[in-house]
C-alpha positions in Angstrom: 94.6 95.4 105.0 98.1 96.3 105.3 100.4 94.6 102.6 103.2 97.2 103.1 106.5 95.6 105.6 108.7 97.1 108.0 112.4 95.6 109.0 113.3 94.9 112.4 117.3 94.5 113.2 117.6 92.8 116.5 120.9 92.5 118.8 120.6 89.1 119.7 123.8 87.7 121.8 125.8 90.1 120.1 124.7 89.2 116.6 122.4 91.2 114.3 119.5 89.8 112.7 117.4 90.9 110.4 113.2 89.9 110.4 110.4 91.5 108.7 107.1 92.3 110.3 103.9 93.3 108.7 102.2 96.5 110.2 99.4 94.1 111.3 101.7 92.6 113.6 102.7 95.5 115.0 99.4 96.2 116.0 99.1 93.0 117.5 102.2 93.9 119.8 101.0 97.3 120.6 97.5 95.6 121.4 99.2 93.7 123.7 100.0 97.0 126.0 97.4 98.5 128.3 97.7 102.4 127.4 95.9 104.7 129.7 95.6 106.7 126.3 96.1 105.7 122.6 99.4 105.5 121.7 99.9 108.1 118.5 102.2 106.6 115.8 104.0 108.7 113.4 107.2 107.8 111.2 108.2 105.0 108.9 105.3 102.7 110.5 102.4 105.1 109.3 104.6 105.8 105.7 103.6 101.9 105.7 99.7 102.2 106.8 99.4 104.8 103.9 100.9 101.8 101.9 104.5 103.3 101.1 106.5 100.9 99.7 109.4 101.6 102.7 111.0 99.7 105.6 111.9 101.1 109.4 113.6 99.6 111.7 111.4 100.9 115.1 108.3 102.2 116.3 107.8 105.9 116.1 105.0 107.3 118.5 103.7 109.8 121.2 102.5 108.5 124.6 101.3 109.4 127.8 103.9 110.3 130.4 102.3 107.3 132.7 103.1 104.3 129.5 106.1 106.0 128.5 108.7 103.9 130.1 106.4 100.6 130.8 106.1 100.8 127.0 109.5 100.8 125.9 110.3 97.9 128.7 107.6 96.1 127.1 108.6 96.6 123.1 112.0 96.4 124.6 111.2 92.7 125.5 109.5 91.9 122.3 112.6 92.6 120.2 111.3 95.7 119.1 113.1 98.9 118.5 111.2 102.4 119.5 111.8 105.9 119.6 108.9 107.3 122.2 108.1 110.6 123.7 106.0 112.4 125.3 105.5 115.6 122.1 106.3 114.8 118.8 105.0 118.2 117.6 108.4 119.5 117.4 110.1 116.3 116.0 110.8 117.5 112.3 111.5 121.2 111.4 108.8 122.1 110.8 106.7 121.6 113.9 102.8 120.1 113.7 100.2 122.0 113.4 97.9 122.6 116.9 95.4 119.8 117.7 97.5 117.0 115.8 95.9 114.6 118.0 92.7 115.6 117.4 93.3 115.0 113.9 95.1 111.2 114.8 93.1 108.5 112.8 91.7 105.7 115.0 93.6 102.3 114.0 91.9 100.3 117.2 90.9 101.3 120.7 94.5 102.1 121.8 96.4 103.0 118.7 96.2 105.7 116.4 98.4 107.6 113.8 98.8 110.7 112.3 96.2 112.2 109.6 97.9 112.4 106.3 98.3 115.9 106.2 100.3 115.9 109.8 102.0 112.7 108.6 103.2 114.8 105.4 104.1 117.9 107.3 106.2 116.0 110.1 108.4 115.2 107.5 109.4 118.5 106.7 
């Protein structure tokens, strides 16, 4: 379903390395994490769901307070690079439009993303 990649640069022992991991995997990751409510991904990671030909190098999303910091412990482990909070409404300049998550498109039980129209206007 997903034939767009993302880039992951990894510390490891002090020396960078570079791996590519599908969106797919991702999910598989995220999947992984018991969220007491869907996690809400925005940034490069839904530019790829909507099939942009990009690469990022983290995780963009909105969380719960409670999986906040159990979730970036947990990607943290996995090598994976995220930038989490608990409001992205007011992330770019122009700030989303009420009832964003409302709008947030199901990917699986736990993980959804912005609609395209909140995906376009976040990056304002």
């Amino acid at each position: 379903m997903f034939r767009s990649l993302y880039l992951r640069i990894v510390n490891v022992d002090g020396y960078y390395c570079i791996t590519i991991m599908n969106v797919d995997q991702a999910v598989k990751v995220l999947d992984r994490f018991e969220f007491t409510t869907p996690i809400i991904l925005c940034g490069g990671i839904v530019a790829c769901i909507y099939e942009a030909r990009l690469a990022t190098d983290d995780i963009d999303g909105e969380v719960n307070a409670e999986d906040l910091v159990n979730l970036q412990v947990f990607l943290n482990k996995q090598g994976i690079v995220a930038d989490l909070s608990t409001d992205i409404s007011h992330w770019g300049m122009v700030g989303l439009p009420l009832k964003y998550q409302s709008r947030a498109q199901l990917l699986t039980k736990s993980i959804r993303y912005l609609s395209k129209v909140d995906f376009i206007i976040s990056k304002l």
